[in-house]
C-alpha positions as CSV (number, residue, x, y, z in Angstrom):
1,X,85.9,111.5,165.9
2,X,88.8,109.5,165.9
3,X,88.8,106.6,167.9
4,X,91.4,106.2,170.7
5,X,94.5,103.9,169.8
6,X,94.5,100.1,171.6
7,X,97.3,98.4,172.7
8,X,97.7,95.1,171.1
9,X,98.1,93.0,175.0
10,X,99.4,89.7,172.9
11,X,102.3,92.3,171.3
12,X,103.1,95.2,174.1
13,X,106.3,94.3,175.6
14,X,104.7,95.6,178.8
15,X,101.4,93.5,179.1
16,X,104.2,90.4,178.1
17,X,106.2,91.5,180.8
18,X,103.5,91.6,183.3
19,X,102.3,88.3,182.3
20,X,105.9,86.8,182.4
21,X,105.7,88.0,185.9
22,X,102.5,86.7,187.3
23,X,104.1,83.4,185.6
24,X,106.6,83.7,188.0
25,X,109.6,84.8,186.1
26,X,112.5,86.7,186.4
27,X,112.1,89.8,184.1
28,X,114.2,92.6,183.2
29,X,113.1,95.6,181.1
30,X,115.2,97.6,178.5
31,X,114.3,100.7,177.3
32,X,115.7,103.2,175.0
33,X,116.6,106.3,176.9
34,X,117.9,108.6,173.8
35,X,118.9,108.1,170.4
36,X,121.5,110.4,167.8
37,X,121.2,110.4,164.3
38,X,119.9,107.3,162.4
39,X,118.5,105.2,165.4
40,X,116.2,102.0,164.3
41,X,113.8,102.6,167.2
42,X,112.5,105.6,168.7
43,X,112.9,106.5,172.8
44,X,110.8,104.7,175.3
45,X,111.3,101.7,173.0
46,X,111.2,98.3,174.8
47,X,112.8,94.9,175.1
48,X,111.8,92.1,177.8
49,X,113.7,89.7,178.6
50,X,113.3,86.2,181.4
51,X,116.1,84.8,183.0
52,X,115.7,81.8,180.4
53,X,116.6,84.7,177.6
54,X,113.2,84.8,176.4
55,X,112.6,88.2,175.1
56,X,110.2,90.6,173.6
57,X,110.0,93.6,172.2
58,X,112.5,95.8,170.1
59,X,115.1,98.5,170.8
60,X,117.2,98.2,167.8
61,X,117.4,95.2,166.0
62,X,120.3,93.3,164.4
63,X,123.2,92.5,166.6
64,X,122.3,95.4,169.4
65,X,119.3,93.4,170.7
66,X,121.7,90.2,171.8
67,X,124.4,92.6,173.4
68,X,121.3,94.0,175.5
69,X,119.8,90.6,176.3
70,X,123.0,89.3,177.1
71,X,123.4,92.6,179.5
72,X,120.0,92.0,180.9
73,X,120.8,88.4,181.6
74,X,123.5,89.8,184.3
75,X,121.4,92.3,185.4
76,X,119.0,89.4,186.6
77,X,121.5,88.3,188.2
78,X,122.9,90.8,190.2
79,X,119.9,92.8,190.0
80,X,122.0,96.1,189.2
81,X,120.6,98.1,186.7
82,X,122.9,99.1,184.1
83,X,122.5,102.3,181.3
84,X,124.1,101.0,177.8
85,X,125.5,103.1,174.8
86,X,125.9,101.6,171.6
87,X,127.0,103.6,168.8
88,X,129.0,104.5,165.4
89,X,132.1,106.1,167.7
90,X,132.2,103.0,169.7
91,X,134.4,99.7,168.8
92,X,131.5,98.1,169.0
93,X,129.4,99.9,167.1
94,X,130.5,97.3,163.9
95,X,130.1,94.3,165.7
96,X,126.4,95.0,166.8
97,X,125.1,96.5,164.1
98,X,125.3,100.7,164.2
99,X,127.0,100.9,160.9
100,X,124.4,103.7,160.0
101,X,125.9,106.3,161.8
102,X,123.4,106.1,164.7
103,X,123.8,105.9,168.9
104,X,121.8,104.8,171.3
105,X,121.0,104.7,175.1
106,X,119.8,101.7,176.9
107,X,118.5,101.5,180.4
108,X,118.2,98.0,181.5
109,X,116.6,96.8,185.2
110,X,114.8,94.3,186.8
111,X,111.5,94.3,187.6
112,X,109.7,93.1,190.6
């Protein structure tokens, strides 16, 4: 019988998140919604980020991840969630790293 799969607390973005919290930080929490194509991480992928832009996690790599933790940062802020596209049709695509062909969804919010 196989035995079942552990989470890793020092490596789940989530157990960091909740930590991060209890620490009394500001935390928002991005999470890939849906991906086309060539996509670098699957959906339900996640990225934490502090209001210090301290993050953890993955929902790309390359360039993609600073666009999102520089979103994130403003969604601290405000505290208005935000749903993020990146992708090959997009301008941006180049400049964050979606040379591949793939597109992806982000969903970035604050937690309490």
């Amino acid at each position: 019988m196989d035995k079942p799969a552990q989470i890793d607390e020092a490596r789940d973005p989530l157990s960091i998140a909740e930590h991060w919290i209890e620490d009394g930080r500001a935390v928002a929490i991005a999470t890939v919604v849906e991906t086309w194509g060539s996509a670098p991480r699957p959906a339900g992928s996640h990225l934490v980020i502090d209001e210090e832009g301290n993050f953890h996690g993955s929902v790309s790599g390359g360039c993609v991840e600073g666009a999102v933790v520089t979103e994130a940062m403003d969604v601290l802020s405000t505290g208005e969630p935000r749903m993020l596209e990146f992708g090959v049709a997009d301008e941006t695509a180049w400049r964050v790293g979606l040379s591949c062909g793939g597109r992806i969804k982000v969903y970035v919010e604050r937690l309490s």
